[in-house]
C-alpha positions as CSV (number, residue, x, y, z in Angstrom):
1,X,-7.1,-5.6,21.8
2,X,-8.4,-5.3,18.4
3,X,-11.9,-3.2,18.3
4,X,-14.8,-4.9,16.1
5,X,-17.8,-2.4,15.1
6,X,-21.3,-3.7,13.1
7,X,-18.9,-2.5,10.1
8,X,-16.2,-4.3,10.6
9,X,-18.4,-7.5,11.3
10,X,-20.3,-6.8,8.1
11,X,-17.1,-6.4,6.1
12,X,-15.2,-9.2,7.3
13,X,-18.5,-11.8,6.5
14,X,-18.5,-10.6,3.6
15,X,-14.7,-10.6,2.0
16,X,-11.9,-10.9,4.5
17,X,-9.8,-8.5,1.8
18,X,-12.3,-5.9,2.0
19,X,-11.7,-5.8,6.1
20,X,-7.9,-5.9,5.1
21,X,-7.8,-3.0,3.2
22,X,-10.9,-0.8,4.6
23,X,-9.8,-1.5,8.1
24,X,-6.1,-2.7,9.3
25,X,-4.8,-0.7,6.4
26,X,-7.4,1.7,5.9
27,X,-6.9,2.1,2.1
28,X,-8.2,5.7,0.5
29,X,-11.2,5.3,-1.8
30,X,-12.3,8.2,-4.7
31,X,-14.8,10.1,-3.0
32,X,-18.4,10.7,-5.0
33,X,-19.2,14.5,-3.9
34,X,-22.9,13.5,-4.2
35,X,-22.4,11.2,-1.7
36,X,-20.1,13.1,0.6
37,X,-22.8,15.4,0.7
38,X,-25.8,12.8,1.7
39,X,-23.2,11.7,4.7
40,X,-22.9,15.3,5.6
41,X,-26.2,15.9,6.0
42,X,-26.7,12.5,7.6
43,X,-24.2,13.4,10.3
44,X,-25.8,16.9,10.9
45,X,-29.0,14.8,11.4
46,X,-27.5,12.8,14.7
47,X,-25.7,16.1,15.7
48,X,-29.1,17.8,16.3
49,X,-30.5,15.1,17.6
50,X,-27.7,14.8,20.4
51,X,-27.8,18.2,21.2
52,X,-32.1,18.0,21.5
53,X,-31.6,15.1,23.9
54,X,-28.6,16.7,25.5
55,X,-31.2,20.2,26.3
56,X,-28.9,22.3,24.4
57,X,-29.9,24.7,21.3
58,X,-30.6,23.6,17.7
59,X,-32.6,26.4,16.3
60,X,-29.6,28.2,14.6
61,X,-29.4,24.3,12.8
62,X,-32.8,24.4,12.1
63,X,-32.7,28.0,10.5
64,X,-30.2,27.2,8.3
65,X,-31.6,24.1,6.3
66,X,-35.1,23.9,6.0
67,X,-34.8,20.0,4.8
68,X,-33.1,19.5,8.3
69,X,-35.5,20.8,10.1
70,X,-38.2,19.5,7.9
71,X,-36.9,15.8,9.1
72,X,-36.7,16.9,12.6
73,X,-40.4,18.4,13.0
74,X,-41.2,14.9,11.1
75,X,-39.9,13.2,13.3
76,X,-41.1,14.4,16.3
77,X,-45.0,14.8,14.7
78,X,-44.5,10.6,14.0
79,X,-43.2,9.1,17.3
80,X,-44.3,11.4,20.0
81,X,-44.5,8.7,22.7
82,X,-40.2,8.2,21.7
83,X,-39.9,12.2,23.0
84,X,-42.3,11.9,25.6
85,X,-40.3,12.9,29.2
86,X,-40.6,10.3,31.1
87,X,-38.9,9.8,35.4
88,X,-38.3,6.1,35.2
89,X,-36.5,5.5,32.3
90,X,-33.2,6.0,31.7
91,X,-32.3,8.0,28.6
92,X,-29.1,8.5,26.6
93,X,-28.3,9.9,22.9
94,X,-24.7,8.5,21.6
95,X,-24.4,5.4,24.1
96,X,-21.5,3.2,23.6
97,X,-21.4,-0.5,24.9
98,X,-18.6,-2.6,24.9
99,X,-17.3,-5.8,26.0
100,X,-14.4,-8.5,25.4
101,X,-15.5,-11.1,23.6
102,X,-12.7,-13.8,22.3
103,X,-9.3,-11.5,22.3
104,X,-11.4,-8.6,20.8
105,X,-13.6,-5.4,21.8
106,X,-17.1,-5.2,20.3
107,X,-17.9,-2.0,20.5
108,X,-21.3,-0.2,19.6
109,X,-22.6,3.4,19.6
110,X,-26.6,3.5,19.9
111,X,-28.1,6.6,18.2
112,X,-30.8,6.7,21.5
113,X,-30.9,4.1,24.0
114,X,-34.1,3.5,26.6
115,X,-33.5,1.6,29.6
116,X,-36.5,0.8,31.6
117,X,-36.5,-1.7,34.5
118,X,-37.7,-4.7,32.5
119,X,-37.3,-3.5,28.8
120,X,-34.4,-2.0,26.4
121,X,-34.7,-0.2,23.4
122,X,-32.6,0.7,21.0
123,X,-33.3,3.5,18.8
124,X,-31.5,4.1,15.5
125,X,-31.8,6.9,13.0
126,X,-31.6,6.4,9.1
127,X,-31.4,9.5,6.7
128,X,-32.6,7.6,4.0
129,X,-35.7,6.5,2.5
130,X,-36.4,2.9,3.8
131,X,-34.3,0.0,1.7
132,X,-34.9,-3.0,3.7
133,X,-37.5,-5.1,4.6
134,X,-38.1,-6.1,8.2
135,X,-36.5,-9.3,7.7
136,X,-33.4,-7.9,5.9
137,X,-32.9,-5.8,9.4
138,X,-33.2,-8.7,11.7
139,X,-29.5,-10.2,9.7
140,X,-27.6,-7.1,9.6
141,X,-24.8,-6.8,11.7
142,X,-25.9,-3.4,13.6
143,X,-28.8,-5.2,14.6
144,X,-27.7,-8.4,15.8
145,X,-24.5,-7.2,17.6
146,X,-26.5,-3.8,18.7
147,X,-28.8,-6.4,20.9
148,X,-26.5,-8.5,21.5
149,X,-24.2,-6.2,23.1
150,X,-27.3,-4.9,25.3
151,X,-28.3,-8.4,26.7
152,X,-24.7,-8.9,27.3
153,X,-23.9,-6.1,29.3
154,X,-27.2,-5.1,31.3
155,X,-29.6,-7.6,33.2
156,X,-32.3,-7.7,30.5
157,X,-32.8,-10.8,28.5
158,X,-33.3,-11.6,24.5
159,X,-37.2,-11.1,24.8
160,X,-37.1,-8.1,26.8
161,X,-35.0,-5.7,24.4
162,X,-35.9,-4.5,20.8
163,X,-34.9,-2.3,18.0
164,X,-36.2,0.5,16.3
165,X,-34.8,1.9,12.7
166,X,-36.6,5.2,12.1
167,X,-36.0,6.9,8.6
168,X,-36.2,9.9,7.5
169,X,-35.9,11.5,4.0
170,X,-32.5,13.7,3.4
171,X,-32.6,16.4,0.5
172,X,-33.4,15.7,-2.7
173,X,-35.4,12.5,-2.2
174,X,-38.4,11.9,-4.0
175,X,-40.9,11.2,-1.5
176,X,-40.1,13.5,0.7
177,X,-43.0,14.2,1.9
178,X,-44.4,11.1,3.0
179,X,-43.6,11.1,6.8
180,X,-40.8,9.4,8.9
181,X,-41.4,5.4,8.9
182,X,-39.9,2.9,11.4
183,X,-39.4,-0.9,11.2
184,X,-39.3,-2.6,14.7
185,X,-36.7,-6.2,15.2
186,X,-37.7,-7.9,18.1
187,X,-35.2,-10.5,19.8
188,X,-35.1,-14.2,20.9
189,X,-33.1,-16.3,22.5
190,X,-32.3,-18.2,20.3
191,X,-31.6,-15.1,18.0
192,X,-28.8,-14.5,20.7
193,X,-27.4,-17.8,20.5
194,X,-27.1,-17.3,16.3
195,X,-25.2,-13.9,16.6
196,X,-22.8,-16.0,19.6
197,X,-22.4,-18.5,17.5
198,X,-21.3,-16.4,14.4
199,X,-19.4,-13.5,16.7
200,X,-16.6,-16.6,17.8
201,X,-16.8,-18.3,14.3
202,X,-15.6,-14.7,12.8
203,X,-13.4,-13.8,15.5
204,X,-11.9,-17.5,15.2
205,X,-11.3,-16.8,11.3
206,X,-9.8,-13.3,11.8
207,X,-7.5,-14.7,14.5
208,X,-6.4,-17.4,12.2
209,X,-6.2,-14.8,9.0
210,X,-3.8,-12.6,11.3
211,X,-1.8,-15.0,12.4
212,X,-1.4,-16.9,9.1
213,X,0.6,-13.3,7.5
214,X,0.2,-11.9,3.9
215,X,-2.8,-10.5,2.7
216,X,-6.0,-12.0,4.0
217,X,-8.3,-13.9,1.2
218,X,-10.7,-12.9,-1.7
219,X,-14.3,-13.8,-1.8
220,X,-15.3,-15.9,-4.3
221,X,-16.5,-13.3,-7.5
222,X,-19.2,-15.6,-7.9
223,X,-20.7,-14.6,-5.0
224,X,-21.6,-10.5,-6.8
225,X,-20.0,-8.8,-3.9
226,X,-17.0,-7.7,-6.4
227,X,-20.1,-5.5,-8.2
228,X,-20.3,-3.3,-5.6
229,X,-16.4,-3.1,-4.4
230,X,-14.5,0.1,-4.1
231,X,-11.3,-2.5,-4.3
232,X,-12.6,-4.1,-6.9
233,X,-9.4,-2.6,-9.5
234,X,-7.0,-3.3,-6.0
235,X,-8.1,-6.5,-6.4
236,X,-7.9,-6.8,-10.0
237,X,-11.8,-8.0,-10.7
238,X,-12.5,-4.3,-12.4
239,X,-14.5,-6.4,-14.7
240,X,-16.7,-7.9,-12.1
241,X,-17.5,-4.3,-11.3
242,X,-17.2,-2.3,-14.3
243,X,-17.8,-5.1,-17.3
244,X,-15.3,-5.3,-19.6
245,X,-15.6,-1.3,-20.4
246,X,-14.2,-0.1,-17.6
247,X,-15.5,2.5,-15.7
248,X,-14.6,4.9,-13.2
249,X,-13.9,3.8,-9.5
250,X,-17.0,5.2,-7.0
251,X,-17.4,4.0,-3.7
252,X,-19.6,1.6,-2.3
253,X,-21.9,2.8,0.3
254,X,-21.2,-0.4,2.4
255,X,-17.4,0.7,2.1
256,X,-18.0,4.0,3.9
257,X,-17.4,4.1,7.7
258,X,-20.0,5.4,10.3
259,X,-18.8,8.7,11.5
260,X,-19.0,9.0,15.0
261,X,-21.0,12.1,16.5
């Protein structure tokens, strides 16, 4: 059974091609050391952050990159209640939920889940300065298959889960010392019927795709999505990215896969 993350979902709305090749055939992009270096970091973020919730030892982390443990400390000064111990919740760093939904496996891996008897939140950490607005949130993928997955696989209903994105500045930003900021999506019923909705019109279309053979179609360039490619050459729309210069091939950040902790 064929496993579909937020990214996958996201990439598949988007430009069926850009699934083809980031996914099924998991084509190499050129890597930007700059940006090698922010996921890094990012990933050392969640790392601590497991091992905190876990009880185990992050001081030799800490000591070793101030900006790391500048975030942390942040962190913890700005959402105190999030850290606060508490017997009748159930708390877990690095939770994955799945379920079978149409011949595939929606899977999801929540940075910090909280499970009380009648609420669910989901907690998600960002390593970069805030680049959405609230409403922007509420239509990304991780947030609408990240509830819908809870809903679907506890007791809880729409109104009674949320999510929280928390964001914290990584090296080299320029507001870095403005403290962490969160943005908080609450969830609907109807909300849950949308993300339904669209989760079997997608699945229907990649089972389709799959089926049909040969490579699986372009967007429309008119749409800009070509702009921000890391295909874009594969494709053959280099101009839609590049302009009729050229340039040299960088990767998108939507085009680089969530390393899992």
């Amino acid at each position: 059974m064929l496993t579909l993350t937020q990214s996958h979902l996201r990439q598949l709305d988007i430009c069926p091609r850009r699934y083809q090749y980031g996914y099924l055939e998991q084509v190499p992009v050129p890597t930007d050391p700059e940006m090698l270096e922010r996921q890094r970091w990012g990933t050392q973020f969640h790392q601590v952050m497991q091992q905190r919730e876990l009880g185990l030892p992050v001081e030799d982390f800490l000591k070793a990159d101030a900006a790391l443990d500048e975030a942390v400390q942040g962190l913890l000064t700005a959402a105190p209640d999030l850290f606060a111990p508490q017997c009748d919740r159930f708390r877990q760093s690095e939770h994955r939920r799945t379920l079978a939904f149409n011949g595939y496996l929606l899977t999801a891996i929540y940075d910090l889940l909280l499970l009380e008897p009648n609420r669910g939140q989901i907690i998600d950490w960002k390593t970069y300065q805030q680049p959405s607005t609230q409403a922007q949130l509420a239509k990304a993928w991780q947030t609408r298959l990240y509830l819908y997955l809870l809903v679907e696989t506890s007791d809880l209903t729409p109104e009674q889960v949320s999510m929280t994105y928390w964001f914290v500045a990584p090296p080299g930003a320029a507001d870095r010392s403005e403290p962490p900021s969160s943005i908080a999506i609450a969830y609907s019923k109807a909300q849950h019927r949308r993300t339904e909705a669209d989760l079997r019109r997608l699945t229907d279309q990649l089972t389709v795709l799959l089926t049909s053979g040969g490579d699986l179609p372009q967007v429309d360039p008119t749409q800009g999505y070509c702009a921000e490619c890391s295909y874009a050459v594969r494709c053959e729309r280099w101009a839609e990215r590049f302009g009729a210069g050229g340039g040299t091939v960088l990767p998108a950040i939507a085009d680089i896969a969530e390393v899992p902790i």
